[in-house]
N, C-alpha and C positions, 0 to 999 in steps of 0.2 A: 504494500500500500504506500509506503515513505515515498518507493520509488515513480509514483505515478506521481504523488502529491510534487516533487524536487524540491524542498523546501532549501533557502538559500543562509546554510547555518556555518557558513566559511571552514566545512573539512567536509572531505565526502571522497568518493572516486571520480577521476577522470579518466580511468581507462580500468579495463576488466579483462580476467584471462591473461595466457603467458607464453610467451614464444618458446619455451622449453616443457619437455616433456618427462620431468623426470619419476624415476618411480616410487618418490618413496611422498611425493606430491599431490596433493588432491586439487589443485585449482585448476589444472587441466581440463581434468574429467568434469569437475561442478562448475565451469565458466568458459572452456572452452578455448579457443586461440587467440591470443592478445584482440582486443578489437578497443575504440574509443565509445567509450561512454558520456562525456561531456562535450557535444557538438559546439558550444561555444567556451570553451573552454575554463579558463577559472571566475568567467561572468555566470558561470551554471552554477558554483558555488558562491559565490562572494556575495556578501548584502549590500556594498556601495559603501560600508563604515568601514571596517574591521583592514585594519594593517597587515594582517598576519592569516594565511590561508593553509589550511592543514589536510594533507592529502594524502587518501590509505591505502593509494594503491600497491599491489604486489611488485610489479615491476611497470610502472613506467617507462623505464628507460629501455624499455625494448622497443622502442618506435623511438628512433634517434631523434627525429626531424619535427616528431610531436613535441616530446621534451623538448627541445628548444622550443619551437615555436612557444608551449609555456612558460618557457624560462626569460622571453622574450614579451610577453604578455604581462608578466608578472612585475618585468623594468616598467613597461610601459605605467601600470596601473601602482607604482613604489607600493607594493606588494614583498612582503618579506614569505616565504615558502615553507613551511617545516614538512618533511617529506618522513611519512612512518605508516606501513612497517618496510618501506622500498628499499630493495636491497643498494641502494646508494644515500643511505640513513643520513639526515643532519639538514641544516637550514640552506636555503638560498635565497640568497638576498641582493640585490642589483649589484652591492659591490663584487660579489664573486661569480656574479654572469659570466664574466671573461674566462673564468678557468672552466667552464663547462662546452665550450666554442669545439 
């Protein structure tokens, strides 16, 4: 039901599923192969107030060119990122956009 509703509570997922197949993994099998789930990206979460956007995705960064694109999103909007439980764990924030290029 949350998911029909999209309520805009600055953490959620932006993408679902996972480019890897491994066997000791279930998100495979219960989500299927990476796809995006937030067509507008961290505007599908963000209320318009909130500095700080918290995102649960598994693996993000298996879609290079999305990740940036959010990373890139996120400068635009001085949007600081905390990224959990993504296996590239820890904040991103405009100043360190460069090292993710």
């Amino acid at each position: 039901e949350i998911e029909i509703i999209k309520p805009k509570l600055n953490f959620g997922f932006l993408t679902r599923g996972c480019i890897r197949n491994c066997s000791f993994c279930v998100v495979p099998s219960k989500e299927g192969k990476l796809y995006i789930e937030a067509e507008n990206g961290l505007l599908d979460l963000w209320d318009g107030k909130s500095k700080e956007i918290t995102v649960m995705d598994n693996n993000i960064t298996g879609n290079k060119k999305y990740f940036l694109e959010i990373l890139k999103q996120a400068q635009e909007l001085k949007l600081k990122l905390e990224m959990k439980p993504s296996q590239k764990r820890g904040s991103y924030s405009n100043d360190r956009l460069c090292q993710h290029k």
